[in-house]
Residue, then its C-alpha position, 0 to 999 in steps of 0.5 A: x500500500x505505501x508504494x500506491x500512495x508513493x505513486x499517487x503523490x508522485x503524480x499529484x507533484x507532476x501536475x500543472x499547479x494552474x490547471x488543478x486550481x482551474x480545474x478544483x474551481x470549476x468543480x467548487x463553483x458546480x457544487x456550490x450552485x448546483x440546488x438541492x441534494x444533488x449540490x450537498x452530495x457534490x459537495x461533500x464528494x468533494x470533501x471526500x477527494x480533499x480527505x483523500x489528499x489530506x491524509x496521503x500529504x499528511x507526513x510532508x505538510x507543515x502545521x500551518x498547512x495542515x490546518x488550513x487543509x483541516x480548515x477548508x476540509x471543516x469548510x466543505x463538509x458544512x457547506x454540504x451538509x447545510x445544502x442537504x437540509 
């Protein structure tokens, strides 16, 4: 299993920085102003991704950084739940 998440943050340090804010931007704003369940259960996937990185970039974040994440993860999971009730 180590030498999966080795692979995973390999590929995530490849990635063109602009095009994944452009890309997690797009996905955010859908979420945000997609109506009703379908924008919560959108929104909370992608609380899911952001837990997913959180834990795999975990042991290279600094503390601020992990708080932020913490933060933003917080950030996301409320938004969602308050879009499904």
């Amino acid at each position: 299993m180590q030498r999966t998440q080795s692979g995973l943050a390999a590929r995530l340090a490849r990635a063109n920085p602009t095009t994944v804010f452009l890309i997690t931007l797009v996905l955010v704003l859908v979420a945000f102003f997609t109506p009703g369940v379908v924008g919560g259960l959108f929104t909370l996937a992608l609380a899911a991704g952001v837990a997913a990185l959180l834990v795999t970039t975990w042991a290279v974040q600094t503390p601020p950084t992990r708080v932020i994440r913490l933060l933003v993860l917080t950030l996301l999971v409320t938004a969602g739940l308050v879009k499904l009730l």
